[in-house]
C-alpha positions in Angstrom: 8.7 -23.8 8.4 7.7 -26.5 5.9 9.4 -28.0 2.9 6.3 -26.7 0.7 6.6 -23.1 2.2 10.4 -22.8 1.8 9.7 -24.3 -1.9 6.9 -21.6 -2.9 9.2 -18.8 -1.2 12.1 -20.0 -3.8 9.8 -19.8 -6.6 8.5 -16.6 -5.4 12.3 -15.1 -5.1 13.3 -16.5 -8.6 10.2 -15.2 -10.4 11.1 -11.8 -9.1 14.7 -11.8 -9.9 14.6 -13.4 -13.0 11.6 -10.4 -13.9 13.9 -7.4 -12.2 17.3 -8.6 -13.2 15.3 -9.0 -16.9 14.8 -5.2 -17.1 17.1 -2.0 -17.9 19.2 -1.0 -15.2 19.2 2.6 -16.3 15.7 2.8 -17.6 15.0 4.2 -14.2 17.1 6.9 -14.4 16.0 8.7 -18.1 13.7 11.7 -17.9 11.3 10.5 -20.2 10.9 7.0 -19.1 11.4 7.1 -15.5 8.9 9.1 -14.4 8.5 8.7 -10.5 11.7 6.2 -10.5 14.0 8.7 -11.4 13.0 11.4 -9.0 12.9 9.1 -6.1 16.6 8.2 -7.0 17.7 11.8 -7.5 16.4 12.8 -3.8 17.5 9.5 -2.6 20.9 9.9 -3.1 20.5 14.0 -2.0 19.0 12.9 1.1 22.1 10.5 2.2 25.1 12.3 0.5 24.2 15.5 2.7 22.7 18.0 0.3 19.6 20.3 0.9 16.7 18.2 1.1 14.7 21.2 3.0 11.8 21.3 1.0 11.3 16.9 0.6 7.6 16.3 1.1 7.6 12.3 1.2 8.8 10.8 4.5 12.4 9.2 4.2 13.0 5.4 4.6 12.8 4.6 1.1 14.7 6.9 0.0 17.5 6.3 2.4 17.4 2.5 1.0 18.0 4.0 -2.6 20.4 6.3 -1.9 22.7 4.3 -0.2 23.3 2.1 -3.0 24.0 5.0 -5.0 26.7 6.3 -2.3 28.9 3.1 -2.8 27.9 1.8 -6.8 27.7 3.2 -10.7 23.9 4.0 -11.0 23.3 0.7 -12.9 25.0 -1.5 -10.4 22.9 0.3 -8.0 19.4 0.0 -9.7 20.2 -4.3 -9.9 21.5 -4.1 -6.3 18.3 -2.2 -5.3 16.0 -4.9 -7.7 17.8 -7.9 -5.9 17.0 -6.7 -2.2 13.3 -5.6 -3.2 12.8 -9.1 -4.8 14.0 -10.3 -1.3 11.5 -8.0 0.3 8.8 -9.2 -1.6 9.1 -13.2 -0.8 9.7 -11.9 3.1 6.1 -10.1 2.3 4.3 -13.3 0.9 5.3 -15.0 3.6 4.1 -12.4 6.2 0.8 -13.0 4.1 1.0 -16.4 4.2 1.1 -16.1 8.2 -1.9 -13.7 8.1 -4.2 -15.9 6.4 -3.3 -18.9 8.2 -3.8 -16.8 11.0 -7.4 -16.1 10.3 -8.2 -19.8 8.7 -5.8 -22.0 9.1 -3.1 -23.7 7.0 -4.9 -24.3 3.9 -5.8 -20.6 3.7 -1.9 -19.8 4.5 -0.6 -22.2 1.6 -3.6 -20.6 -0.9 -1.9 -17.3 0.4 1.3 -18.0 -0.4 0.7 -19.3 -3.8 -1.2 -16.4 -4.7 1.3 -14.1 -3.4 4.0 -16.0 -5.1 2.7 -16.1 -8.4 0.9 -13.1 -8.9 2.1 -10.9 -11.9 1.8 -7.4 -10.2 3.8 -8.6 -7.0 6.0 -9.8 -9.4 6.3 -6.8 -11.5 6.4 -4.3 -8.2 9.4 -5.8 -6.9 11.3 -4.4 -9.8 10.4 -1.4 -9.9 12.1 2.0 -7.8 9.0 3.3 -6.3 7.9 2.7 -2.0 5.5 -0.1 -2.7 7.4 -3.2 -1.9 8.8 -2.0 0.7 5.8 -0.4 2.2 4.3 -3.6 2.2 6.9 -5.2 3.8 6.6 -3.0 7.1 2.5 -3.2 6.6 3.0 -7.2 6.4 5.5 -7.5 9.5 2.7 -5.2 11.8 -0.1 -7.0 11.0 1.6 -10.6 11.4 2.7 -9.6 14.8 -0.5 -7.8 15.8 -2.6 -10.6 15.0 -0.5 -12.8 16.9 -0.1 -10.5 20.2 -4.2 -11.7 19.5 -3.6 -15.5 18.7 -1.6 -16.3 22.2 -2.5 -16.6 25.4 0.2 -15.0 26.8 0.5 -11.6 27.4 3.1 -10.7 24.8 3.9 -6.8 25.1 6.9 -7.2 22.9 5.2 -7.9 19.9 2.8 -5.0 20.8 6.3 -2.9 20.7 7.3 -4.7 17.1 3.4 -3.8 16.2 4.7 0.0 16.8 7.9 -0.1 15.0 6.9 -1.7 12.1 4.1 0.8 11.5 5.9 3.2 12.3 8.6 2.4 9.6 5.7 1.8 7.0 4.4 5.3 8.1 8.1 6.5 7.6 8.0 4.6 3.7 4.2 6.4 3.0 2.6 8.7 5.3 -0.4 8.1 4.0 -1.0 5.5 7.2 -0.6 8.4 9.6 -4.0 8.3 11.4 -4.5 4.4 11.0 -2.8 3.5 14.5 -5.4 5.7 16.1 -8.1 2.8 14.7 -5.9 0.0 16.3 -6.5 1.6 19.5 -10.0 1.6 18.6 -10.2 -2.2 18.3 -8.2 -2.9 21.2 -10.7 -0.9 23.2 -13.5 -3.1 21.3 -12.0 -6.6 22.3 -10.1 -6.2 25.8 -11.1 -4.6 28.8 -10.3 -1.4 29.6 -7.4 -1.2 31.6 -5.7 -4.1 29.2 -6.4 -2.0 26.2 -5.5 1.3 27.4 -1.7 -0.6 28.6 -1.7 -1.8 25.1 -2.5 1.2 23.5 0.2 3.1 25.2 2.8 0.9 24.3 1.8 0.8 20.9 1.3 4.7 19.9 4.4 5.3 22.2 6.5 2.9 20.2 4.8 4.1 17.0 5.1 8.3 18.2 8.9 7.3 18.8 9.7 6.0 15.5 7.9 8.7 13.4 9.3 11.5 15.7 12.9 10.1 14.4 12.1 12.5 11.0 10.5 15.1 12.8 13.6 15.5 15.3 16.0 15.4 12.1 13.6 18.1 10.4 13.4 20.3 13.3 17.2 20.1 14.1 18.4 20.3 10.6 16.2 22.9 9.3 14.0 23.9 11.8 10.9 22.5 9.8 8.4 21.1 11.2 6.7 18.0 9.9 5.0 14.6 11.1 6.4 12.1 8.0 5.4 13.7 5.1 3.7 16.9 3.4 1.8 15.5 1.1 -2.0 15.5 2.6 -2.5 19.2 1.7 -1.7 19.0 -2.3 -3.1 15.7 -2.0 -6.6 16.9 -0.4 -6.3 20.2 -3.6 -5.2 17.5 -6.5 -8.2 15.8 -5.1 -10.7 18.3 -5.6 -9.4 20.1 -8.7 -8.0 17.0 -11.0 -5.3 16.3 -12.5 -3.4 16.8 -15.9 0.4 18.0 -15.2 2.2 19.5 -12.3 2.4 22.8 -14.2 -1.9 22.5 -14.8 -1.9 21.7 -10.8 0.2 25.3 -10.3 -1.8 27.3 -12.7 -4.7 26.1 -11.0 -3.7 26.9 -7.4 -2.9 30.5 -8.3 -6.0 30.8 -10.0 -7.8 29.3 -6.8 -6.1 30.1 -4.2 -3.3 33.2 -5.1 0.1 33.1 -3.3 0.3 35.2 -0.3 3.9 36.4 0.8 3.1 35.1 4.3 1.3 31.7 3.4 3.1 28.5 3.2 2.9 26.6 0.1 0.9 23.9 2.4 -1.9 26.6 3.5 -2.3 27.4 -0.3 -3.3 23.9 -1.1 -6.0 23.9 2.0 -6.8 27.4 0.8 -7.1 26.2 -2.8 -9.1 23.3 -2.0 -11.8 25.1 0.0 -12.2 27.2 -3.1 -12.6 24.4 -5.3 -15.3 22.5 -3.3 -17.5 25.6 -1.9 -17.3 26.8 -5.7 -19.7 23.2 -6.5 -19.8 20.9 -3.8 -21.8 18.5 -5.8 -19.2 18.4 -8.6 -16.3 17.8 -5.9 -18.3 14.7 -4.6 -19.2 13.6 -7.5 -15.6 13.3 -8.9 -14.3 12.1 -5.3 -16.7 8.8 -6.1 -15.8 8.5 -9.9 -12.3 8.6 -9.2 -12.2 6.3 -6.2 -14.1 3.9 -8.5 -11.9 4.3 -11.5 -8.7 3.3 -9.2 -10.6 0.0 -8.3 -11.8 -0.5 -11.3 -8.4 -0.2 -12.9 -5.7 -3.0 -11.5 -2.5 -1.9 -10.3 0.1 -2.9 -12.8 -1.6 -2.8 -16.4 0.1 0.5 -16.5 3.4 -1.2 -16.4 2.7 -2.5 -20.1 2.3 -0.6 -23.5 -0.6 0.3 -25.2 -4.3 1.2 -24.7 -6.3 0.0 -21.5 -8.0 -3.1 -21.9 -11.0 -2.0 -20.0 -11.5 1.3 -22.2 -11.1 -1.3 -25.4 -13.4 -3.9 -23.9 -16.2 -1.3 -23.6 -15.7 0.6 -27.0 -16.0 -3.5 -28.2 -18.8 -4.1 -26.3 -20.4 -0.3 -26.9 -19.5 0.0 -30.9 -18.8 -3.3 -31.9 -19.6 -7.0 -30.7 -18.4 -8.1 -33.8 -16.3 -11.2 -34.1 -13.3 -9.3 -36.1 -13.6 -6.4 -33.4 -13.3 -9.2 -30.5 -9.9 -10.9 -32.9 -8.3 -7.4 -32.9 -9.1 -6.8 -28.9 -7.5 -10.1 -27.9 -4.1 -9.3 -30.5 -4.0 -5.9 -28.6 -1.0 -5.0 -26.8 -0.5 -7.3 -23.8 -4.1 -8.6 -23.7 -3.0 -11.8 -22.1 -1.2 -10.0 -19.5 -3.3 -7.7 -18.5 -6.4 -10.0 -18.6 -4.1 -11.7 -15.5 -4.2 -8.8 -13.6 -7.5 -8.0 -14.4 -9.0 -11.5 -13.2 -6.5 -12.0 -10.2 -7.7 -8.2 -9.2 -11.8 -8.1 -9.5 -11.8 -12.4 -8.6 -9.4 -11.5 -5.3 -11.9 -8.6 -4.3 -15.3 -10.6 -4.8 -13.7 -13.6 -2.9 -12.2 -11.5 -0.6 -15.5 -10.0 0.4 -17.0 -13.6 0.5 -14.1 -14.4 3.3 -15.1 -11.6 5.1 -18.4 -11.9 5.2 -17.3 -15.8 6.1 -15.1 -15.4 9.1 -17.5 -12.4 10.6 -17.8 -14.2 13.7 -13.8 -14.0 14.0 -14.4 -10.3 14.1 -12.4 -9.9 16.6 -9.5 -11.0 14.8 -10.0 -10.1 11.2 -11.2 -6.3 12.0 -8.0 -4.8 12.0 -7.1 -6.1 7.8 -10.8 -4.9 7.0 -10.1 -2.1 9.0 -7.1 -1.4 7.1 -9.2 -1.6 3.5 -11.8 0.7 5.3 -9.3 3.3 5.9 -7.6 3.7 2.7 -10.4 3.3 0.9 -12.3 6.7 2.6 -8.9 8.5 3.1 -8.7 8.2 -0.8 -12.2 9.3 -0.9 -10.8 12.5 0.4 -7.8 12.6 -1.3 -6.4 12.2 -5.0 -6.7 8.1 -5.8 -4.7 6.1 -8.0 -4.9 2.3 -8.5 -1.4 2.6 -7.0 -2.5 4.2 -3.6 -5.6 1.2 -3.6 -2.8 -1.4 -4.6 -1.6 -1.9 -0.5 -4.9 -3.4 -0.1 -4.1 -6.0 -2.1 -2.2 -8.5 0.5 -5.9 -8.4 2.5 -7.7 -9.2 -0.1 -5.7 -11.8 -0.8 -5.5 -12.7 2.5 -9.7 -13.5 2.5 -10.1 -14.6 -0.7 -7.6 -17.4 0.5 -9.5 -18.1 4.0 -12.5 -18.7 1.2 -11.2 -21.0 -1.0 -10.0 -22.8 1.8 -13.3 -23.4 3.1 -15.5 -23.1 0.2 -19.3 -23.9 0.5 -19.5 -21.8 3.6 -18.0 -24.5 5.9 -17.6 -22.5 9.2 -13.6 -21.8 10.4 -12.5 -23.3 13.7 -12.9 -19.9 15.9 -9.0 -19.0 17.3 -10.0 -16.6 19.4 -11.5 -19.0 22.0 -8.1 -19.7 24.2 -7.6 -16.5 24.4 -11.1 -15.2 25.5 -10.4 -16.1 28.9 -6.7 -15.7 29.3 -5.8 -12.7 28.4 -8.5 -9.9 29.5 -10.6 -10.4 26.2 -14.2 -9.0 26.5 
């Protein structure tokens, strides 16, 4: 590892601590403030002191990592001691980008990577606060390194098609939201190897991967004899989806209204029940919001939320719908945060533009880069199905970031040296 990498990793870690160690340890824990922080902590710390955890619907890995803090510390000393290891995470996940990018075009890209990584406000922000991105992206960041390299060599490398497993396996164990997105990895490794290579690849990898996410379903099963594969949230998801949302007690006067409780029905049937109902009352409506939402959560950049007052994007079109007058532009720039948020707003729509200018550059390296636009792919239509936030889009993030590097490396279209070559006729490559 370089001097410069090692330097932009420090910067990376300091900018993190000084922004998490910066904020209120017990802000996470009030009722009014907290919101998702605080419930995460309360089930964290039910989940590893023993008490009935039965009816949990996430999977468990982050909440085992902020509960056992809160088995050994006061709640504040566990919130900084929770901040300082997330801020760790993070730098560990810029450099996993770093890797990917210079992966797919070479040094420069890496470096851009890294500094874009490092610098950028809402991986910044993220690492302080108690919700399962960070470390989410820290499992997604380690697979896809280590896949893309099991690529890259010309040896036949099966342990890093086991690490491929685990790690996705663990990120499917932090959201379960990547459930199904293994089952494309054994696409592509049918698209690029020949047969009987991919299928031994395959198997080690959803073996390895079935493993890891059987280690909840085993607890579940022995525990409370429940039966579940990571989490239980795709069914209220798939409803939420289809009927909107306003408040948890909207979402349950809805679903009795769509869907009534049956004495025999599980609460998971209802949703699927509900949801039916919903889209066969107006299909057209239900596709119609399905696209406006999705859009909305792109539209809107992960981490504006994080600061007070109005959106900027709902101000900048009442200004350029109402007003377009000089004093109306003066009051939209001394809004709350504009400065901020006009960060996140550039770093998000610039990353995405140039990301899809990578892309489209290094699509003769297809058969290395399909797996991250794979990855974009599938949570992009799996949030077409379900209920989108800006948060669920926000994973992308590290790919596009990953291309928009590969571009600016190599701006003016100047064509990538193609890494796949070696390995073409080494190791069973089509």
């Amino acid at each position: 590892m370089s001097r410069t990498v090692i330097t932009w990793l420090l910067i990376a870690l300091l900018l993190r601590l000084v922004v998490g160690l910066a904020q209120d340890p017990l802000l996470p824990y009030s009722s009014e403030t907290g919101g998702d922080s605080g419930w995460y902590l309360d089930n964290g710390y039910k989940l590893v002191s023993g008490a009935d955890v039965s009816q949990l619907a996430p999977p468990p890995l982050y909440l085992i990592f902020i509960g056992l803090p809160q088995l050994v510390l006061a709640p504040d000393a566990a919130v900084i001691g929770i901040r300082i290891l997330q801020a760790f995470a993070g730098v560990a996940t810029c450099y996993c980008v770093y890797r990917i990018a210079r992966s797919i075009g070479g040094e420069r890209a890496g470096m851009i990577a890294l500094v874009l990584m490092a610098l950028s406000p809402v991986f910044i922000l993220e690492a302080a606060q108690i919700t399962t991105e960070t470390i989410y992206l820290l499992w997604l960041g380690l697979a896809f390194v280590a896949y893309l390299q099991a690529h890259l060599r010309s040896e036949r490398s099966y342990w890093l098609i086991v690490l491929v497993g685990a790690c996705f396996g663990l990120a499917t164990l932090t959201r379960a939201a990547l459930l199904l997105f293994p089952l494309g990895l054994v696409v592509h490794l049918l698209l690029i190897y020949r047969p009987a290579l991919a299928l031994r690849r395959a198997a080690v990898l959803l073996v390895v991967y079935g493993l890891v996410v059987s280690t909840w379903t085993i607890y579940n099963l022995a525990r409370w004899e429940r039966f579940i594969i990571a989490g239980e949230g795709f069914a209220s998801m798939i409803y939420i989806g289809a009927s909107g949302w306003e408040s948890p007690q909207a979402v349950d006067v809805n679903l009795e209204q769509d869907a009534p409780s049956a004495a025999s029905e599980s609460r998971q049937d209802q949703y699927i029940d509900g949801a039916a109902t919903v889209i066969g009352r107006d299909v057209g409506g239900y596709l119609g919001r399905r696209i406006s939402e999705l859009t909305s959560a792109y539209l809107q950049p992960h981490g504006t939320l994080f600061f007070p007052g109005e959106s900027l994007r709902e101000l900048a079109l009442r200004w350029l719908t109402q007003d377009r007058s000089f004093t109306g532009l003066v009051a939209l720039i001394q809004g709350d945060a504009f400065f901020p948020k006009l960060a996140l707003y550039i770093l998000h729509y610039g990353s995405i533009v140039l990301g899809l200018l990578g892309m489209w550059q290094t699509r003769r390296n297809w058969r290395v880069t399909l797996p991250l636009i794979g990855f974009v792919a599938y949570v992009t239509l799996l949030h077409l199905a379900l209920f989108a936030l800006p948060r669920y889009i926000f994973p992308t993030t590290m790919v596009w970031y990953s291309f928009t590097a590969v571009w600016l490396a190599a701006p003016g279209g100047v064509k990538l040296k193609m890494m796949t070559q070696p390995v073409l006729a080494k190791d069973g490559m089509r």
